[in-house]
Backbone as CSV, one residue per row, in Angstrom:
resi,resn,N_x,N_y,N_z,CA_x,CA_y,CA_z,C_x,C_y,C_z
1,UNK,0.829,-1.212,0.000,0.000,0.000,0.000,0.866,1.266,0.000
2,UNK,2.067,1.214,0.778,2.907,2.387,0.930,3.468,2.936,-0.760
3,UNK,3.797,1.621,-0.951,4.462,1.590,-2.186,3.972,2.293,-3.065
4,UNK,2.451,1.524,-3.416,1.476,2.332,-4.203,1.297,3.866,-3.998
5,UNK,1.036,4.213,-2.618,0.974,5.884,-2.162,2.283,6.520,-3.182
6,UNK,3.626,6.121,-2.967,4.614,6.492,-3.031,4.825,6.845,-4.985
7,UNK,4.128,5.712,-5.683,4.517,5.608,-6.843,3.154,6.768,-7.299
8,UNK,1.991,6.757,-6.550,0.972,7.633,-6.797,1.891,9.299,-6.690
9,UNK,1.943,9.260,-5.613,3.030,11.123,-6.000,3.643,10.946,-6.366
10,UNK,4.937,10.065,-7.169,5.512,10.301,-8.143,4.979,10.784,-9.498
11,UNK,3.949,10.264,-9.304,3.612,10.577,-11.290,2.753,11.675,-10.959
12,UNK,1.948,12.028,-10.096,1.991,13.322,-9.666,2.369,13.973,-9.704
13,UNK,4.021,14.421,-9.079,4.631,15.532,-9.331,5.469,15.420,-10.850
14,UNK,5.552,14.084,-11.284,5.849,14.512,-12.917,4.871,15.367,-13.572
15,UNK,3.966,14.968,-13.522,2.821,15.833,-13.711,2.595,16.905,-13.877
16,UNK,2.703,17.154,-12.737,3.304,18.687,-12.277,4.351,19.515,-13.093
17,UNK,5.262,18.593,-13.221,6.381,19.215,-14.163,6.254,19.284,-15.798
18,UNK,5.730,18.777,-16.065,5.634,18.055,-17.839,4.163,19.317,-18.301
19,UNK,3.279,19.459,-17.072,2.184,20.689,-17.877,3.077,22.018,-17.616
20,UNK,3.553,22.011,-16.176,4.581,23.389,-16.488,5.447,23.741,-17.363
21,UNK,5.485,22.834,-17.903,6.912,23.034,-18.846,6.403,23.417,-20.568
22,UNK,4.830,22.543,-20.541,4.334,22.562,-21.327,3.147,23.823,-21.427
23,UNK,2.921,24.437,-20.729,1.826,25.382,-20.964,1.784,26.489,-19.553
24,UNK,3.185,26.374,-18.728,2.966,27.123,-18.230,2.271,27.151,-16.426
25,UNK,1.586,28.568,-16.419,1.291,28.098,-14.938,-0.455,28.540,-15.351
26,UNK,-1.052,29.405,-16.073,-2.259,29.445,-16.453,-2.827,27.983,-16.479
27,UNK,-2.390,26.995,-17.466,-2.989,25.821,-17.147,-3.397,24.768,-15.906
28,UNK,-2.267,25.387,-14.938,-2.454,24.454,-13.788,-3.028,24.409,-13.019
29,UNK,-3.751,23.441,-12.944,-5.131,23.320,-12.147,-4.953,21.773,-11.143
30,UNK,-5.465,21.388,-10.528,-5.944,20.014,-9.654,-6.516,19.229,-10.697
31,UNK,-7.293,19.778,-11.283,-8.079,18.891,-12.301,-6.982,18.557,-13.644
32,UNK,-6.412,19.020,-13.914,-5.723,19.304,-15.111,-4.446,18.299,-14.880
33,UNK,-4.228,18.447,-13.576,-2.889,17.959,-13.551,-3.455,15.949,-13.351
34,UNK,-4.193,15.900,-12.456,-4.951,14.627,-12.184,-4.986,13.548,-13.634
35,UNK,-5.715,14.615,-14.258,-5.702,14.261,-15.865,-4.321,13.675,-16.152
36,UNK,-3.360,14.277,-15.984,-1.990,14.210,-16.943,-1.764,12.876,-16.081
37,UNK,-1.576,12.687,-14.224,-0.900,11.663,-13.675,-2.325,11.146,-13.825
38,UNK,-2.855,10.566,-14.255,-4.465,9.190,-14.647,-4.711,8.962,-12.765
39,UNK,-5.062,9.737,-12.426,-5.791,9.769,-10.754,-6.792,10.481,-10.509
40,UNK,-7.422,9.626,-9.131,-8.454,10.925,-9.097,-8.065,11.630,-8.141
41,UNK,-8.203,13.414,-8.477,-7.736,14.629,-8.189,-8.131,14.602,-6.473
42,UNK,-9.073,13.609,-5.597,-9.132,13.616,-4.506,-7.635,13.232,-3.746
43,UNK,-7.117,12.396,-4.694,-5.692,12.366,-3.733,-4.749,12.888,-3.949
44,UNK,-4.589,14.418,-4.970,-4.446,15.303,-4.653,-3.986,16.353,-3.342
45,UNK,-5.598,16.120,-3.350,-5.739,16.742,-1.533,-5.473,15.613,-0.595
46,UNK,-5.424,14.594,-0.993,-5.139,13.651,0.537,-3.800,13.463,0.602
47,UNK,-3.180,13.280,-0.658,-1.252,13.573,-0.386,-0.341,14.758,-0.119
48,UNK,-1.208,15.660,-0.216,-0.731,17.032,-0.915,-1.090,18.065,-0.057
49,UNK,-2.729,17.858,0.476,-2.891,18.978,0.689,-3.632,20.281,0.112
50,UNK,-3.463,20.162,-1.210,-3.958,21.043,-2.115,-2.360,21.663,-3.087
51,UNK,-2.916,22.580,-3.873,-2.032,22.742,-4.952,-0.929,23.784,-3.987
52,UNK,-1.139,24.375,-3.358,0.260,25.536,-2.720,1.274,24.303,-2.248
53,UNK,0.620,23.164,-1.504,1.358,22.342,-0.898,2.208,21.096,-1.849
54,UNK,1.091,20.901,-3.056,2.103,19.941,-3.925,3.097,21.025,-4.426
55,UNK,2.650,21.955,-5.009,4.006,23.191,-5.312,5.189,23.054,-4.477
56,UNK,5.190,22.814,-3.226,6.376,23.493,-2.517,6.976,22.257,-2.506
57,UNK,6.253,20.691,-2.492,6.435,19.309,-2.527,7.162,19.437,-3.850
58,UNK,6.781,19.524,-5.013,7.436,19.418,-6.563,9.014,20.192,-6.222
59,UNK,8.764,21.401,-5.651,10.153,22.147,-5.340,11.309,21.748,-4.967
60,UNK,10.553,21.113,-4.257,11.819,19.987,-2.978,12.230,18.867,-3.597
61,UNK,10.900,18.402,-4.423,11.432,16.569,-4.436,11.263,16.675,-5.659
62,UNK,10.749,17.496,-6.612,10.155,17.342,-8.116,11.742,16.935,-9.389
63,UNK,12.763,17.219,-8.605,13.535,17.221,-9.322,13.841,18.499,-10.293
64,UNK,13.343,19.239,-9.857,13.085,20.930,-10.769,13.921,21.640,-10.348
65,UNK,14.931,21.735,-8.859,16.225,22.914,-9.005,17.324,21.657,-8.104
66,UNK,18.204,21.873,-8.051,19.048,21.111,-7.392,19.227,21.198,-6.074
67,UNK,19.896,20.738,-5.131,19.886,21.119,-3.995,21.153,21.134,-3.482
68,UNK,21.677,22.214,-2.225,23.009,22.695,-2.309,24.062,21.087,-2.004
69,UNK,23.292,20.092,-1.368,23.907,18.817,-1.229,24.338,18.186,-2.345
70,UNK,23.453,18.279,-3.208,23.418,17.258,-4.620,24.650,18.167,-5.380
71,UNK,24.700,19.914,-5.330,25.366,20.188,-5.840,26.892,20.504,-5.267
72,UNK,27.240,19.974,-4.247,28.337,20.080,-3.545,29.136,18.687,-3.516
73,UNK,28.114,17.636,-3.718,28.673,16.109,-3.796,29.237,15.804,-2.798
74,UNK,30.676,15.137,-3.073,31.567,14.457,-2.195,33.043,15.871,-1.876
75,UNK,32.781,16.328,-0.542,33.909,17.635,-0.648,34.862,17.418,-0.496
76,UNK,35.072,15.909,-0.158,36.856,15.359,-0.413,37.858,15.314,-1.794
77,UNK,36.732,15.244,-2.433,37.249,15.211,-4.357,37.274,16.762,-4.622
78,UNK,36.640,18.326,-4.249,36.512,18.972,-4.317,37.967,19.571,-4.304
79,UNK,38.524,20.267,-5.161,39.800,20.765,-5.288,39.626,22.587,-5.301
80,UNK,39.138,22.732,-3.813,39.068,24.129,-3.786,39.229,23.918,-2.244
81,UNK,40.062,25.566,-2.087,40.358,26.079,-0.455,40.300,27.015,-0.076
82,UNK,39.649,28.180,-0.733,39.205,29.593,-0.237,37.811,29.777,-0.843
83,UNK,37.479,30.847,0.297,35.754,30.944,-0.650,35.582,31.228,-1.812
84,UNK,36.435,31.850,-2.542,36.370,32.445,-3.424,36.345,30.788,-4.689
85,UNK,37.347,30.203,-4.274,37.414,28.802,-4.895,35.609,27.945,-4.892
86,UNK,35.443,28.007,-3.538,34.110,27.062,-3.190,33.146,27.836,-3.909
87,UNK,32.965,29.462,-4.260,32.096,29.810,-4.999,31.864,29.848,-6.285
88,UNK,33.668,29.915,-6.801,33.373,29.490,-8.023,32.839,27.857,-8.438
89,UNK,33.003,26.643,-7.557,32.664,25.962,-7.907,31.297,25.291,-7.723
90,UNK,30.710,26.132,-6.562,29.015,26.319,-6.763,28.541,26.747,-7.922
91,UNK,29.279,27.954,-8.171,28.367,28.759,-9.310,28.565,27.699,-10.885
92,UNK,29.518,26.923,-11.148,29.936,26.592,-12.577,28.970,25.222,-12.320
93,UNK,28.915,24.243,-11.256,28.343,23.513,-11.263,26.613,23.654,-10.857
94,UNK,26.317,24.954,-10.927,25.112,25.411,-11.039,24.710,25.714,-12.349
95,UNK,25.479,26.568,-13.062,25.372,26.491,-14.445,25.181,25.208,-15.613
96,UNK,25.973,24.249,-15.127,26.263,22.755,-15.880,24.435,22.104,-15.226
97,UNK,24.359,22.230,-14.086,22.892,21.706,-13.685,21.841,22.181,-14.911
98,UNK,22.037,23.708,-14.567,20.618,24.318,-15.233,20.783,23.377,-16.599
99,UNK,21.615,23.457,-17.574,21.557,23.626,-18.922,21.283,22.317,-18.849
100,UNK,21.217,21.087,-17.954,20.947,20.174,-18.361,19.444,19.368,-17.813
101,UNK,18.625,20.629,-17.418,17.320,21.103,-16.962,16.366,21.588,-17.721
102,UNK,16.027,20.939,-18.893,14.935,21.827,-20.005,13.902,22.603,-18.777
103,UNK,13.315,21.479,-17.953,12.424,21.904,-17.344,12.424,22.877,-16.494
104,UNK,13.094,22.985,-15.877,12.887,23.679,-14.738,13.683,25.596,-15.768
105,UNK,13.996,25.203,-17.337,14.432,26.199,-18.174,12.942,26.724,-18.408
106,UNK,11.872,25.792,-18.597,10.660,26.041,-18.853,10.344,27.241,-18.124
107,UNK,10.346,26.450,-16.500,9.377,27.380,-15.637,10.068,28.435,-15.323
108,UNK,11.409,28.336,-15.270,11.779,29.957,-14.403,11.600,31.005,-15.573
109,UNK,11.338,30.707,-17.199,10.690,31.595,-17.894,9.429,31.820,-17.729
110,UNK,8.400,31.172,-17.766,7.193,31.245,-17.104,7.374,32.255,-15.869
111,UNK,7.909,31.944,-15.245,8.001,32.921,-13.777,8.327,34.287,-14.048
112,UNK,9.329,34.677,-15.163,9.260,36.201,-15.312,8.308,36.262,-16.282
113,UNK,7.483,35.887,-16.601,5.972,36.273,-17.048,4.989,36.507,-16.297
114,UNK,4.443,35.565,-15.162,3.547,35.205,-14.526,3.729,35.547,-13.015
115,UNK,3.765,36.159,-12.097,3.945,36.436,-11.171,2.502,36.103,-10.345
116,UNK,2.444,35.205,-9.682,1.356,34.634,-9.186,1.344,33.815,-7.934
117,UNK,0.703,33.233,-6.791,0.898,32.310,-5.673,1.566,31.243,-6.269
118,UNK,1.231,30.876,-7.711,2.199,29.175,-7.797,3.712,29.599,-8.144
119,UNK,3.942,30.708,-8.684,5.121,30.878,-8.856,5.667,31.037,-8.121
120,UNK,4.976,31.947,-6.917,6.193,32.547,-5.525,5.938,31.197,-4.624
121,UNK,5.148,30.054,-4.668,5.416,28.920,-4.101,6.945,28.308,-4.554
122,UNK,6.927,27.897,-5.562,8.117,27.313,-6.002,9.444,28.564,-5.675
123,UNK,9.338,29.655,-5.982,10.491,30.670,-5.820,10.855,30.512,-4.293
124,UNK,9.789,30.585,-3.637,10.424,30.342,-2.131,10.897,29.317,-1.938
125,UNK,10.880,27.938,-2.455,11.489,26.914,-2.397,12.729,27.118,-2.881
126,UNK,12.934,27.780,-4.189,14.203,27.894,-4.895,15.395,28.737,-3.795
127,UNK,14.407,29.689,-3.054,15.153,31.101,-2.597,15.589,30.143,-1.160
128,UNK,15.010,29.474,-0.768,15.586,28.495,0.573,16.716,28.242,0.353
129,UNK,16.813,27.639,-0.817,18.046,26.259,-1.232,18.895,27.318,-1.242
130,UNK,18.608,28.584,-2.110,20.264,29.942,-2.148,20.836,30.027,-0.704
131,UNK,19.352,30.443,-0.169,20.367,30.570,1.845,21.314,29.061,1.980
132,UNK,20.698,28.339,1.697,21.617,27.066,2.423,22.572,26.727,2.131
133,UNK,22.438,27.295,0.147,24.548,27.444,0.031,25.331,28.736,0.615
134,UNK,24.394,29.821,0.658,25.284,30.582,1.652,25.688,30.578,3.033
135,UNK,24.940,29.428,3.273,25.459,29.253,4.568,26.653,28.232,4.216
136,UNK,26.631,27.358,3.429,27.501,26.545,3.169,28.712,27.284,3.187
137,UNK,28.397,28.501,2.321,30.114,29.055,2.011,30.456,29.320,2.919
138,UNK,29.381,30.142,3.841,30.416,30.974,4.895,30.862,29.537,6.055
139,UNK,30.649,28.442,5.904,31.167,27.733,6.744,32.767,26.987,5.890
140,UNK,32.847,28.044,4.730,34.418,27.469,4.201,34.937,28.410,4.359
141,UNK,34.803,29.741,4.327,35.510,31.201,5.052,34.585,31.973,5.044
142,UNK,35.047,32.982,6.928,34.214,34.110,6.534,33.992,34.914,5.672
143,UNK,32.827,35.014,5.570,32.808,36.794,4.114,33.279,37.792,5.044
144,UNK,33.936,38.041,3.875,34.859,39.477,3.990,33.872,40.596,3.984
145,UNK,34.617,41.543,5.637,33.778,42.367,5.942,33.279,43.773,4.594
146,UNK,33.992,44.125,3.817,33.888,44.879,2.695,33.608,44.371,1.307
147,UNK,32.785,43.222,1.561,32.067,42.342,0.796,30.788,41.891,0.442
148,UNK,29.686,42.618,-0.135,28.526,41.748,0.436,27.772,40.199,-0.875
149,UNK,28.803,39.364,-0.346,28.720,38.017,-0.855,27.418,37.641,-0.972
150,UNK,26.317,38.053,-0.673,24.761,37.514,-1.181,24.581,38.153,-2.135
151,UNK,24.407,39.795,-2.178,24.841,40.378,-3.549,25.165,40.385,-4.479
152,UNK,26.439,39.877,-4.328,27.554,39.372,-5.678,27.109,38.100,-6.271
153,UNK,26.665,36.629,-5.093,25.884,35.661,-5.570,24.350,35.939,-6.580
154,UNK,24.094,36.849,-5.930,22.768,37.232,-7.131,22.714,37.642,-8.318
155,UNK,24.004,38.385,-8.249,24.045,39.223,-9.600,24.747,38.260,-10.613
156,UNK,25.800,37.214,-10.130,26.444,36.247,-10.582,25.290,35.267,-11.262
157,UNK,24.564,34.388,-10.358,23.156,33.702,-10.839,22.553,34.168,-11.453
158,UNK,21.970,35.422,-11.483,21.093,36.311,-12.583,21.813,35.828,-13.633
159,UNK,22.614,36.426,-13.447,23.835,36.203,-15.317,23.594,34.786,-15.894
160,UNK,24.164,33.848,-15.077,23.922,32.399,-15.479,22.695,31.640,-15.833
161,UNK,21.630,32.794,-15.008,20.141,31.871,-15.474,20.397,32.841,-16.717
162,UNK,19.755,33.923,-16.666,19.450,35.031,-18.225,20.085,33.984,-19.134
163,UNK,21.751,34.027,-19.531,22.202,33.437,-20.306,21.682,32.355,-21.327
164,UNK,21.250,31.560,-20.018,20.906,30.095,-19.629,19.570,30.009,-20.727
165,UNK,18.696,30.844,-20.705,17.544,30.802,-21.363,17.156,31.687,-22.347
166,UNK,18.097,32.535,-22.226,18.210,33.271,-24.022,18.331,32.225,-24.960
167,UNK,19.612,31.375,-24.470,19.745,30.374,-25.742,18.715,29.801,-26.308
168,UNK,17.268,29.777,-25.912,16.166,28.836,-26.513,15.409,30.435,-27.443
169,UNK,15.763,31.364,-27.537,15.660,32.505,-28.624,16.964,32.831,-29.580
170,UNK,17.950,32.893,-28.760,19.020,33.514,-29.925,20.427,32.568,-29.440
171,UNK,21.390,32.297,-30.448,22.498,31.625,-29.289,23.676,32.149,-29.646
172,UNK,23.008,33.957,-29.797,24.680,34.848,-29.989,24.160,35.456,-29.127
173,UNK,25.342,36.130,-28.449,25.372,37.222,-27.117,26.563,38.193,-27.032
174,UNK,26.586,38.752,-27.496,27.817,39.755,-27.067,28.720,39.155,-27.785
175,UNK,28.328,38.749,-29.035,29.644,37.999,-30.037,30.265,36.911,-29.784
176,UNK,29.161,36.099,-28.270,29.541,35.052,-27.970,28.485,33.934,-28.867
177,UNK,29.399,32.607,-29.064,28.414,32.266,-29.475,27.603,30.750,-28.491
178,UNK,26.984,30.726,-28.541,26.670,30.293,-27.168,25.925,28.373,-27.737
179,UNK,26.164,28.144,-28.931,26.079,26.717,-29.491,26.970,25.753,-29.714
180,UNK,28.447,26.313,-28.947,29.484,25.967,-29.118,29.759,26.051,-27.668
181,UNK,30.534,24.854,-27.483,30.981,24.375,-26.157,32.481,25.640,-25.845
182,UNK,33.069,26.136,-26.920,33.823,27.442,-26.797,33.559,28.303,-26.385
183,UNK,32.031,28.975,-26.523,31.278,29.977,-26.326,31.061,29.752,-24.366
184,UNK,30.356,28.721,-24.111,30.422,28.260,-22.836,31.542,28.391,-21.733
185,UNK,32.839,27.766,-22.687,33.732,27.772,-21.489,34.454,29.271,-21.295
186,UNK,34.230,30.299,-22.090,34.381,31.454,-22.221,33.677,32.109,-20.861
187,UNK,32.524,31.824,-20.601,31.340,32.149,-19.964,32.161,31.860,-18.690
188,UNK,32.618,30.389,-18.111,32.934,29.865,-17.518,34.295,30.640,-16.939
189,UNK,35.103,30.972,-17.285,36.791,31.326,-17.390,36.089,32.606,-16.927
190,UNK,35.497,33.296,-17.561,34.970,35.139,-17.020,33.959,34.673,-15.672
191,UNK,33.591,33.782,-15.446,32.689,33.533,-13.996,33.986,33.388,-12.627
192,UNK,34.404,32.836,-13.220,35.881,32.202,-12.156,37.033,33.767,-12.287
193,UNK,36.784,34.435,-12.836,37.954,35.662,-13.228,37.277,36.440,-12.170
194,UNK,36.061,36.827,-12.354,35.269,37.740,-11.406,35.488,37.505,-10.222
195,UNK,34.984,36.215,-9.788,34.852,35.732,-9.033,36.367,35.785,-7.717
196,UNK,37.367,35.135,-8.219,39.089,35.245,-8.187,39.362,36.943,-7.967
197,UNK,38.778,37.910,-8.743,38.914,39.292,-8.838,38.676,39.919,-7.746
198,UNK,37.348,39.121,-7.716,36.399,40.247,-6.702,36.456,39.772,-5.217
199,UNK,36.457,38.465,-4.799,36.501,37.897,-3.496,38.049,37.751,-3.133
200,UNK,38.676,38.923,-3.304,40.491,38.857,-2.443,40.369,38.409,-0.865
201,UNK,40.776,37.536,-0.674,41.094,37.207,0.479,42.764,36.960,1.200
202,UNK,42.423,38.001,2.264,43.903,38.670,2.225,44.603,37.138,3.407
């Protein structure tokens, strides 16, 4: 019986993911989504809760953003020793995640369209996981007092998502060309330059 429960929200929150990706957040409904996972929409509400609550459930477990664990791995293989190192290698292996994320490329376009309760459900899920790598970093060195390292992380991520999802409109940027694994590691080398630049640690 567990089993069954278990395999029931799975295709649930695929569900979840495959109409977002496909039409957005206008389409999403209880009914709509029920449809897509072949259930009836009462267990929905009996696993879930209702739709704010499968939202924040898809966030976490949907497989839709990564999480600072999954993206930190094993920190013994990790060949970095200042923050400035540990951030560049959050940020590049955040980048390598997204692009290999149609979906979750879907929705965070959807999201600068749609500004709505299902979106700022999932965003607060997303915006959790940011605190928890910043806490991560600052437990590899303090931030530097003439630094404000959440800041710089935002404006850094901005860059990498934008990038990230232009390519499904244009895949030149600033004479980069961004269909070529050249174009990328370009991206990459100027993320780690900044990064190396800007976080001196004396």
């Amino acid at each position: 019986m567990a089993r069954n429960k278990e395999e029931t929200k799975a295709r649930i929150l695929a569900a979840v993911g495959k109409l977002l990706a496909e039409s957005g957040f206008k389409q999403l409904g209880v009914n709509a989504i029920a449809r897509e996972a072949g259930v009836d929409k009462v267990l929905i509400y009996r696993y879930f809760d209702g739709l704010p609550s499968l939202l924040q459930c898809f966030g976490k477990e949907g497989g839709y953003w990564i999480s600072p664990r999954e993206l930190i791995g094993d920190e013994s293989t990790v060949d970095a020793e200042t923050l400035a190192d540990w951030m560049t290698y959050l940020l590049l292996g955040f980048l390598h995640d997204l692009k290999r994320r149609p979906i979750t490329q879907e929705i965070l376009r959807w999201e600068l369209l749609e500004g709505n309760e299902l979106t700022r459900e999932l965003a607060n899920v997303r915006d959790q996981l940011a605190l928890d790598s910043l806490k991560f970093l600052e437990q590899k060195g303090s931030f530097p007092l003439d630094k404000d390292i959440p800041a710089i992380s935002a404006v850094l991520v901005a860059g990498v998502v934008y990038l990230t999802l232009r390519t499904k409109v244009s895949n030149m940027f600033m004479g980069i060309d961004f269909d070529s694994s050249t174009g990328w590691r370009r991206i990459e080398a100027a993320l780690e330059s900044i990064i190396q630049s800007t976080i001196e640690e004396n």
